[in-house]
DSSP file (Angstrom, degrees, kcal/mol; ACC not computed):
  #  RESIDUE AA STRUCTURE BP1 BP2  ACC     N-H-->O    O-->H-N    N-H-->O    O-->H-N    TCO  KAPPA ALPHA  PHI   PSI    X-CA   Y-CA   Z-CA
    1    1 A X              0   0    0      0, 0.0     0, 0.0     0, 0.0     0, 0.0   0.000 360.0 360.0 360.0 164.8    4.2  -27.3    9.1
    2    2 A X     >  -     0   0    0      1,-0.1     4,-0.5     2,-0.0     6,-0.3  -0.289 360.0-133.0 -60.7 154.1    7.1  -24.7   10.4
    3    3 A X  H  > S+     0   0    0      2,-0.2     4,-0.6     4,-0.1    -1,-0.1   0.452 116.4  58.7 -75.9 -20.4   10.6  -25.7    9.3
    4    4 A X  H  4 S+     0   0    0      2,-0.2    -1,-0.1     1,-0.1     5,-0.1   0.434 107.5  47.8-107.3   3.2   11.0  -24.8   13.7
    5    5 A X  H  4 S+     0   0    0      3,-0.2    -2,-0.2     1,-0.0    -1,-0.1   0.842 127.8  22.8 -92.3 -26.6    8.1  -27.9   14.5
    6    6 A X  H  < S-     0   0    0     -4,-0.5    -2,-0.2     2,-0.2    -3,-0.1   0.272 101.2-114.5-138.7  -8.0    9.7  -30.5   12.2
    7    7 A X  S  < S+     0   0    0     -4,-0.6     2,-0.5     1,-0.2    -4,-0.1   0.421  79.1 101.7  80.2 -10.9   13.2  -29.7   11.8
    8    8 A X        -     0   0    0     -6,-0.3    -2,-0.2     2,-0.0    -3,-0.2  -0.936  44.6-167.9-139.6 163.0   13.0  -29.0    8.0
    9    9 A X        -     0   0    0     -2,-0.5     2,-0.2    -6,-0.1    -3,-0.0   0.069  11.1-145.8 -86.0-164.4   12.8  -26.3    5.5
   10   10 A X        -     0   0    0     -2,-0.1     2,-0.6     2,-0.0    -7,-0.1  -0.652  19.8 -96.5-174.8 145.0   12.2  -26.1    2.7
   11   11 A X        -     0   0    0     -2,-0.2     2,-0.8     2,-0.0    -2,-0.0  -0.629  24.0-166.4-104.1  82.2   13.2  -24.1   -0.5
   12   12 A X        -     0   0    0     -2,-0.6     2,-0.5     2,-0.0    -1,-0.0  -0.676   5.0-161.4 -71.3 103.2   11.2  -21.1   -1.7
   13   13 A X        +     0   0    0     -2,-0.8     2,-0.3     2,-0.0    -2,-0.0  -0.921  23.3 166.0-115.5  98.5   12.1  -19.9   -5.3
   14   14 A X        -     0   0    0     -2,-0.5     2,-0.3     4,-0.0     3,-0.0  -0.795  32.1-134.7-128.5 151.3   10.7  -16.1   -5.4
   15   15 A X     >  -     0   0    0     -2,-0.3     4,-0.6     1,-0.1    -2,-0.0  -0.822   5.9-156.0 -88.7 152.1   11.8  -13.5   -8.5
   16   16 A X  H  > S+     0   0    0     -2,-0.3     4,-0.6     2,-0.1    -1,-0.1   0.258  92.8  51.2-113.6  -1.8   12.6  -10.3   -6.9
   17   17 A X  H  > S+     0   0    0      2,-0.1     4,-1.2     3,-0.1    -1,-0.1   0.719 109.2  44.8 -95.0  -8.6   11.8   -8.7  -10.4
   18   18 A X  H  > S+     0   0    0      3,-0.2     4,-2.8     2,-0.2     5,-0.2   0.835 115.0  51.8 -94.0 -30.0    8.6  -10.2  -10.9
   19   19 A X  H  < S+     0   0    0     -4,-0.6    -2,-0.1     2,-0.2    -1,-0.1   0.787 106.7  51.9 -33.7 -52.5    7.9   -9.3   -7.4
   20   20 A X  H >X S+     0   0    0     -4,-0.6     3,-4.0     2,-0.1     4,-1.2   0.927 104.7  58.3 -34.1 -78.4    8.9   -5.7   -7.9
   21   21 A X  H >< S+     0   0    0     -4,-1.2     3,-1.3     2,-0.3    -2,-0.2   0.798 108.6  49.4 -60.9 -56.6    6.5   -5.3  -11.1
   22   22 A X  T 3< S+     0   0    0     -4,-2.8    -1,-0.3     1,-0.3    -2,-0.1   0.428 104.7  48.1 -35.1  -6.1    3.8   -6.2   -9.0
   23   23 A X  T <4 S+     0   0    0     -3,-4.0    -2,-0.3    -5,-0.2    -1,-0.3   0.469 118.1  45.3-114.4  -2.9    4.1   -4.4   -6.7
   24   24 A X  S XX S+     0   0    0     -3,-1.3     4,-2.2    -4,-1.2     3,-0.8   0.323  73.4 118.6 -99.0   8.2    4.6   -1.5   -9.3
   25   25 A X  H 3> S+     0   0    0      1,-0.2     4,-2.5     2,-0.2    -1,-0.1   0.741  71.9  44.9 -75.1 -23.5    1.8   -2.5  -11.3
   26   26 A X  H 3> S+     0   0    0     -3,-0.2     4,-1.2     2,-0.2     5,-0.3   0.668 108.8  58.9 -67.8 -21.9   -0.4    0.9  -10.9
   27   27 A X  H <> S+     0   0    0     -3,-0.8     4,-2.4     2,-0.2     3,-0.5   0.934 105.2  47.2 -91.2 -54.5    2.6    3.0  -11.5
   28   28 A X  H  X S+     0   0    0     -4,-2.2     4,-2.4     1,-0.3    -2,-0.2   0.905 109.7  52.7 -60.0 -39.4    3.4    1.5  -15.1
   29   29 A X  H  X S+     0   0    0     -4,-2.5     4,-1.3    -5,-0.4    -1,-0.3   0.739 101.7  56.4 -98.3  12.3    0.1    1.8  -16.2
   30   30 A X  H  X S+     0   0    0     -4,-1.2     4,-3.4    -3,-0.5     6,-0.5   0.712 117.0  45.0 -55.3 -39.3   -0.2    5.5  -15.3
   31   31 A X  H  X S+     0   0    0     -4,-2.4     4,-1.4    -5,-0.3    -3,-0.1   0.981 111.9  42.0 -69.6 -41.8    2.7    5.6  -17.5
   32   32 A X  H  < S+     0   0    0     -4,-2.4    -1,-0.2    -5,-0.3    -2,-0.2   0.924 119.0  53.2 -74.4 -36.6    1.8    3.7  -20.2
   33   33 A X  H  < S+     0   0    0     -4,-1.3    -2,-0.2     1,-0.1    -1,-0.2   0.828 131.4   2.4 -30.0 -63.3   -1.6    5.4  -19.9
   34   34 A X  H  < S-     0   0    0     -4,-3.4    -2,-0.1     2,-0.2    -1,-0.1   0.041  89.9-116.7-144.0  39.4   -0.8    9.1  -19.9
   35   35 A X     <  +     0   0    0     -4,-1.4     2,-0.4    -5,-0.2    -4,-0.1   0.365  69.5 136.4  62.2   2.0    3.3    9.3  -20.4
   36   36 A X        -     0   0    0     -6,-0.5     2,-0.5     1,-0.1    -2,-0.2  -0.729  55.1-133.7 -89.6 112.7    3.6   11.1  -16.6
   37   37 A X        -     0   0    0     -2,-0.4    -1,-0.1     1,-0.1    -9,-0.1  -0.405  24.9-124.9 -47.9 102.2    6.9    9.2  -14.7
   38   38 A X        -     0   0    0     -2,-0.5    -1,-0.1   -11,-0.2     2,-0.1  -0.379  31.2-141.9 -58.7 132.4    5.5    8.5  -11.3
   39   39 A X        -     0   0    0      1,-0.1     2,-0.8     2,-0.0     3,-0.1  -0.313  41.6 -56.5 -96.1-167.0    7.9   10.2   -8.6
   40   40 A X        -     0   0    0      1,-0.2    -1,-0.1    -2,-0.1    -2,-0.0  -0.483  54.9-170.9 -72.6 107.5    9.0    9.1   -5.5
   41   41 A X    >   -     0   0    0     -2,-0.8     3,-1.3     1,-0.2     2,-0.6   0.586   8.6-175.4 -86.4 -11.0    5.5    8.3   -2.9
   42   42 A X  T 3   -     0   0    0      1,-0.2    -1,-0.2    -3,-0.1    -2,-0.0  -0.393  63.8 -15.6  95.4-138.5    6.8    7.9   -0.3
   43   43 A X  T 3  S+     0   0    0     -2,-0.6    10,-1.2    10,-0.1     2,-0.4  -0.146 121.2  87.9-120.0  44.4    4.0    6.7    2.7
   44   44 A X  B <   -A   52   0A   0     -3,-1.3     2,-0.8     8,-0.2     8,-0.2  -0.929  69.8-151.2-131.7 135.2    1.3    7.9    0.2
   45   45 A X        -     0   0    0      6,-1.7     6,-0.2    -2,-0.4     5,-0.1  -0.882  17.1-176.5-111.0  98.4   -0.3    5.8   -2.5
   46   46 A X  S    S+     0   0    0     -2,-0.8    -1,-0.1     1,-0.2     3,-0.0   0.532  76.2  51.1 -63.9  -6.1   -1.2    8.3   -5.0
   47   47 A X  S    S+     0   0    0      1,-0.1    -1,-0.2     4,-0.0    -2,-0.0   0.835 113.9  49.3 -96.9 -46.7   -3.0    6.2   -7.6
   48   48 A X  S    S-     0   0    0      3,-0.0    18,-0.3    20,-0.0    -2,-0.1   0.080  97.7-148.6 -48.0  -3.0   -5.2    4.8   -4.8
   49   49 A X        +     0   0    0      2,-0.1    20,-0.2    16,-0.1     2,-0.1   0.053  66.2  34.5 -82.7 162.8   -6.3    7.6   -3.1
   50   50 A X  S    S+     0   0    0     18,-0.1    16,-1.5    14,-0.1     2,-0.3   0.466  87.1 128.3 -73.4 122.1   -7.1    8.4   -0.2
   51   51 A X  E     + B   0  65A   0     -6,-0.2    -6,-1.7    14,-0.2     2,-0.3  -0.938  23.9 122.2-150.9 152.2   -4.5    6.1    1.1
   52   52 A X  E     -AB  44  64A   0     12,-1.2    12,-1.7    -2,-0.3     2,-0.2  -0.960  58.0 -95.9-172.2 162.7   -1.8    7.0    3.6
   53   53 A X  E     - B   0  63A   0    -10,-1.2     2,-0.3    -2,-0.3    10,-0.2  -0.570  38.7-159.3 -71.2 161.3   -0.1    6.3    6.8
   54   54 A X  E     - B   0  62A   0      8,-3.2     8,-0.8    -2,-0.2     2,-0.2  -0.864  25.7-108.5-119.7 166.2   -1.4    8.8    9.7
   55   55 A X        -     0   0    0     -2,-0.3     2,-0.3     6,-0.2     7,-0.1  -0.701  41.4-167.7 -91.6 166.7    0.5    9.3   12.7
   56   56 A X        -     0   0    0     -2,-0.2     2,-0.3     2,-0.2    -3,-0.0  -0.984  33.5-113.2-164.7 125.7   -0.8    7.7   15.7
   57   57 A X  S    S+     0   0    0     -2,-0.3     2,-0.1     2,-0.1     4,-0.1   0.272  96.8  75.0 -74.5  26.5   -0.3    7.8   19.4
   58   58 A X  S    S-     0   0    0      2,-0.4    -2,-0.2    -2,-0.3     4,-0.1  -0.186 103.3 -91.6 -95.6-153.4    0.9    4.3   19.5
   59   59 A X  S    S+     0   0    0     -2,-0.1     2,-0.4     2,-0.1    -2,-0.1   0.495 107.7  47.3 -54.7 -26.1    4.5    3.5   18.3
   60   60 A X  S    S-     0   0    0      1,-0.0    -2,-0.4    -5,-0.0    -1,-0.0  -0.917  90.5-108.6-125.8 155.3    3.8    2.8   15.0
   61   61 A X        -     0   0    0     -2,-0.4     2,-0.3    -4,-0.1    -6,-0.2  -0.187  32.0-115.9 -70.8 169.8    1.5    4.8   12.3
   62   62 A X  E     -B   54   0A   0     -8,-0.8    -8,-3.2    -7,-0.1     2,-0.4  -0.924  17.8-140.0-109.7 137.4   -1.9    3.6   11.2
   63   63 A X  E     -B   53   0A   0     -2,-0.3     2,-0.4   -10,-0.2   -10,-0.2  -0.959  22.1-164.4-113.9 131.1   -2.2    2.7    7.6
   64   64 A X  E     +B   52   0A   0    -12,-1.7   -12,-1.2    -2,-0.4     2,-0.3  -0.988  12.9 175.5-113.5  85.0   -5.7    4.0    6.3
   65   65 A X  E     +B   51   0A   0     -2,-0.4     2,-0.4   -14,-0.2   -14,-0.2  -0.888   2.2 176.8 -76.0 133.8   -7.3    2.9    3.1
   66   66 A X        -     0   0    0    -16,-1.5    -2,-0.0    -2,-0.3     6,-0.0  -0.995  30.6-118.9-139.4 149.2  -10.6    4.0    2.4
   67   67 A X  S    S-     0   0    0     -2,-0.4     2,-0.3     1,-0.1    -1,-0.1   0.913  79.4 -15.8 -46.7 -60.5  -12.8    3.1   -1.5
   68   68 A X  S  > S-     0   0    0      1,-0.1     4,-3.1     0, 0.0   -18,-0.1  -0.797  76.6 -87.5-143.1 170.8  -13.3    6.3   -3.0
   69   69 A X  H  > S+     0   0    0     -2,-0.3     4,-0.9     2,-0.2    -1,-0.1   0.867 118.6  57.2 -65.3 -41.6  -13.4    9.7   -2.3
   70   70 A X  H  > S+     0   0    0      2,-0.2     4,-1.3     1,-0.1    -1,-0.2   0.796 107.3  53.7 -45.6 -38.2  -17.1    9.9   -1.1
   71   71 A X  H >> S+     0   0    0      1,-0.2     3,-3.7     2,-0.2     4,-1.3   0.999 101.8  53.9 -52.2 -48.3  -16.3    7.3    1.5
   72   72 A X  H 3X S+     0   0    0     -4,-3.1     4,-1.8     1,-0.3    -1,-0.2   0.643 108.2  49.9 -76.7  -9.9  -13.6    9.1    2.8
   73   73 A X  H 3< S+     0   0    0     -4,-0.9    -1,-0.3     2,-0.1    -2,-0.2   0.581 117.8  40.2 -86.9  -3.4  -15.9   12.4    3.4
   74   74 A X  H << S+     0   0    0     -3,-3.7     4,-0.2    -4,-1.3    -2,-0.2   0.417 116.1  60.0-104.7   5.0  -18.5   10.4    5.1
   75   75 A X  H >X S+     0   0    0     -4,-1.3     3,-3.0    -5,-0.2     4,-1.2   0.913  98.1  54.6 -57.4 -76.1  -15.3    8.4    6.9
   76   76 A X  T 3<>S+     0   0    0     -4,-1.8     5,-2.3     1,-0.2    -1,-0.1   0.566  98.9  54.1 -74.9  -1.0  -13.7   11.0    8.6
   77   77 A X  T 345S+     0   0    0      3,-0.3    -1,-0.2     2,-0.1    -2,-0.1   0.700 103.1  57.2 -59.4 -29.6  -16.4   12.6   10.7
   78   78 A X  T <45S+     0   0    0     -3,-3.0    -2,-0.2    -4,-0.2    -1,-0.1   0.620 111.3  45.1 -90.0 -17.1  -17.3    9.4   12.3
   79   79 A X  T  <5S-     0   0    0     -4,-1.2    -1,-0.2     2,-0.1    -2,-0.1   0.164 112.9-115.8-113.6  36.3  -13.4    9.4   13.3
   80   80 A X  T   5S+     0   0    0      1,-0.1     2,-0.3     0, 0.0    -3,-0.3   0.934  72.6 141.9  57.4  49.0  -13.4   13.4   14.5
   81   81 A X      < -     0   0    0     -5,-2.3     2,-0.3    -6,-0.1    -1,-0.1  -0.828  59.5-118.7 -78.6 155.0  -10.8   13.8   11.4
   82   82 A X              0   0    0     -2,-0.3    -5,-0.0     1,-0.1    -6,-0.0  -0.811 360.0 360.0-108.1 140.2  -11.1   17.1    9.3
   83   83 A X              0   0    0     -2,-0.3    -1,-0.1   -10,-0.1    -7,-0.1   0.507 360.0 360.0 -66.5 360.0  -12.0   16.0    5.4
C-alpha cells in the first residue's frame, strides 16, 4: 500500500552507481567492444537505433522506438513521416 493510504513509509535502499551502470550498460560494451568513447547522446539512443524523441504538437515530445531498421522504413509511411 501508499505510505499516503496508511500513514507509513517505508525505506528504499537504491545504489546510484549500480543504477548508473545500467543504465550505461550499451555504452560500455561499445567500448569494451571496439575501443570508441561514446560522446554525449543527448535525446538520441545511438546504439539502439532508430530511437529518438520527435517533436510533437502537444507539450511534450514523443519518444519513438522502433526494432530494426526495416521496421522503421515500413513504419514511417504509415505515419506520413519521410524515411
Amino acid at each position: 500500500m501508499r505510505a499516503g493510504a496508511t500513514g507509513r513509509g517505508q525505506l528504499v535502499d537504491v545504489s546510484m552507481l549500480e543504477g548508473q551502470l545500467s543504465l550505461l550498460q550499451n555504452a560500455v560494451c561499445a567500448y569494451l567492444g571496439d575501443g570508441k568513447v561514446p560522446g554525449p547522446m543527448a535525446r538520441v539512443q545511438s546504439l539502439l537505433l532508430p530511437y529518438k524523441t520527435l517533436p510533437h504538437e502537444e507539450p511534450q515530445d514523443l519518444a519513438l522506438a522502433v526494432g530494426s531498421e526495416k521496421l522503421w522504413k515500413d513504419f514511417c509511411p504509415l505515419i506520413g513521416a519521410p524515411r
